[in-house]
C-alpha positions as CSV (number, residue, x, y, z in Angstrom):
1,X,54.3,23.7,-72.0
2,X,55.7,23.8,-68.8
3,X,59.2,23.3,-67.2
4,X,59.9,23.1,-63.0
5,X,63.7,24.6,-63.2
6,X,66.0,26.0,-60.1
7,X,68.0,28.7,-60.1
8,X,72.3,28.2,-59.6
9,X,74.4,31.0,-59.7
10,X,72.0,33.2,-61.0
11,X,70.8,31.2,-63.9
12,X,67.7,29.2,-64.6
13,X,68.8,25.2,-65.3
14,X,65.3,23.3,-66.8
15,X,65.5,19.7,-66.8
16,X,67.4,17.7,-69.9
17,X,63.9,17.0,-71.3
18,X,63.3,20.7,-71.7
19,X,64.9,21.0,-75.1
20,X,64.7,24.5,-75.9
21,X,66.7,26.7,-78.8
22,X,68.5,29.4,-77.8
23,X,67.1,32.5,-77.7
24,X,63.8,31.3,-77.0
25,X,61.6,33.3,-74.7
26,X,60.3,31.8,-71.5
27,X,58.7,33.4,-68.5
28,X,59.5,32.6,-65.0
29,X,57.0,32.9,-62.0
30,X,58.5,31.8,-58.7
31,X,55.4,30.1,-56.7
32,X,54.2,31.3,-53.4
33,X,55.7,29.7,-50.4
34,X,52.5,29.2,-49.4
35,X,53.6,29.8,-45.7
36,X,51.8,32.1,-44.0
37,X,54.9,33.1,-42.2
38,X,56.5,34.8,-44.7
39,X,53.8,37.4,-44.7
40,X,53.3,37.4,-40.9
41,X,53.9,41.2,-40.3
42,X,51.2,41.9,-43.1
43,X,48.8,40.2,-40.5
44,X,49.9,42.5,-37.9
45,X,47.3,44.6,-36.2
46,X,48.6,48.3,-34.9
47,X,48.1,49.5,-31.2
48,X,48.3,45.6,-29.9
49,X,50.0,46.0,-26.1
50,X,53.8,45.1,-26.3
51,X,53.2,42.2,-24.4
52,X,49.7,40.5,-25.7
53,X,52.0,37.1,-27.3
54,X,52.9,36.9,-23.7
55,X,50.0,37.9,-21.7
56,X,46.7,37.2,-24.5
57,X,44.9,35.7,-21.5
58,X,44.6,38.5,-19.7
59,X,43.7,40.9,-22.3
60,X,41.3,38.3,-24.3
61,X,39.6,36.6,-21.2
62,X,40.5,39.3,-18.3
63,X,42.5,36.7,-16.4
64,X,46.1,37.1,-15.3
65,X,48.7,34.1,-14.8
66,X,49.3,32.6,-10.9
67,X,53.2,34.6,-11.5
68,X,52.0,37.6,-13.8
């Protein structure tokens, strides 16, 4: 059986139709946001210039901005 609860105050509240006696054991996964920008510096590749968000054309394709 499964339950979808949220967590207030630091306590787990299941929906009314989750009639469970106390002291009954339950496990609680929290799901993966799913959003891969929460992991974002996991992607990150070392020795990238400071600057490459600003200036990827230049270092992918070799060409620099009219105001570089």
């Amino acid at each position: 059986m499964c339950f979808l609860g949220i967590v207030r105050n630091g306590h787990v509240e299941l929906p009314p139709e989750a009639k469970l006696p106390d002291g009954t054991q339950v496990r609680v996964e929290v799901p993966d946001s799913g959003d891969p920008m929460d992991h974002l510096e996991d992607l990150a590749i070392d020795g990238l210039p400071a600057d490459m968000a600003s200036r990827h054309d230049r270092y992918i394709y070799g060409v620099d901005k009219q105001n570089d």
